[in-house]
C-alpha positions as CSV (number, residue, x, y, z in Angstrom):
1,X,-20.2,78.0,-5.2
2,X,-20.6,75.0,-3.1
3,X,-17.4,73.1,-1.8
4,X,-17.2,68.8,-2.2
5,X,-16.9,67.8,1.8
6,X,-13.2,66.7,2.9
7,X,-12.7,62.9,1.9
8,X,-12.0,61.1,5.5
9,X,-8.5,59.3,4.9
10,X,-10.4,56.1,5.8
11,X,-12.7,56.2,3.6
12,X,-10.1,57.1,0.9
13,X,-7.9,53.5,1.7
14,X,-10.9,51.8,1.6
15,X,-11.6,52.9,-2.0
16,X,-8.1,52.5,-2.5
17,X,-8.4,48.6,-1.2
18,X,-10.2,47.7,-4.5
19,X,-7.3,48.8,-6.9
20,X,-5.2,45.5,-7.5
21,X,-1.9,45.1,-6.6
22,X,-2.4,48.3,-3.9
23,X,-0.9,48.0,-0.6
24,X,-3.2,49.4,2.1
25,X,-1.5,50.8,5.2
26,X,-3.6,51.4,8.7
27,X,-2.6,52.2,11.7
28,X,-4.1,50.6,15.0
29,X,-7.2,53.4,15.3
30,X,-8.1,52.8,11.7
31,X,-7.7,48.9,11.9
32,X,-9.6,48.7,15.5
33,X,-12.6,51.4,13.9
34,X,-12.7,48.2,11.2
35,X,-13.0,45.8,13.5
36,X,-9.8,44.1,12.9
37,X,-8.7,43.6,16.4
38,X,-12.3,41.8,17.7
39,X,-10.9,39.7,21.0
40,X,-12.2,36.0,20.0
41,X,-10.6,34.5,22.7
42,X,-11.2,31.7,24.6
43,X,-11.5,31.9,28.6
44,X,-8.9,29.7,30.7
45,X,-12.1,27.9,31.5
46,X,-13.3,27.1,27.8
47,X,-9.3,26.2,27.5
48,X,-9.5,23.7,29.9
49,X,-12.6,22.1,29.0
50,X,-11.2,21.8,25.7
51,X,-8.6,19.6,26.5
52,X,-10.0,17.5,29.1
53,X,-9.8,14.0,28.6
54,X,-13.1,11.9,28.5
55,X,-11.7,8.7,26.8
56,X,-10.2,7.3,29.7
């Protein structure tokens, strides 16, 4: 008698994701294993060389 392996509760919001109108809750782990929290950010230098002024 083989046993079905244990659904990983990621996996099972993310199947869950595709039913409309469902609300998917993650917590940080989940949400950072998805990427959602990829830093983007600028550097102070690319800051400041975006707002220098070359018109002048």
């Amino acid at each position: 008698m083989s046993q079905k392996p244990k659904s990983d509760p990621l996996d099972q919001k993310l199947r869950d994701v595709l039913i409309p109108g469902h609300v998917i809750e993650l917590d940080q782990d989940e949400a950072e294993e998805l990427g959602a929290f990829e830093e983007k950010a600028l550097t102070e230098q690319e800051a400041w060389e975006s707002v220098s002024d070359e018109s002048v």
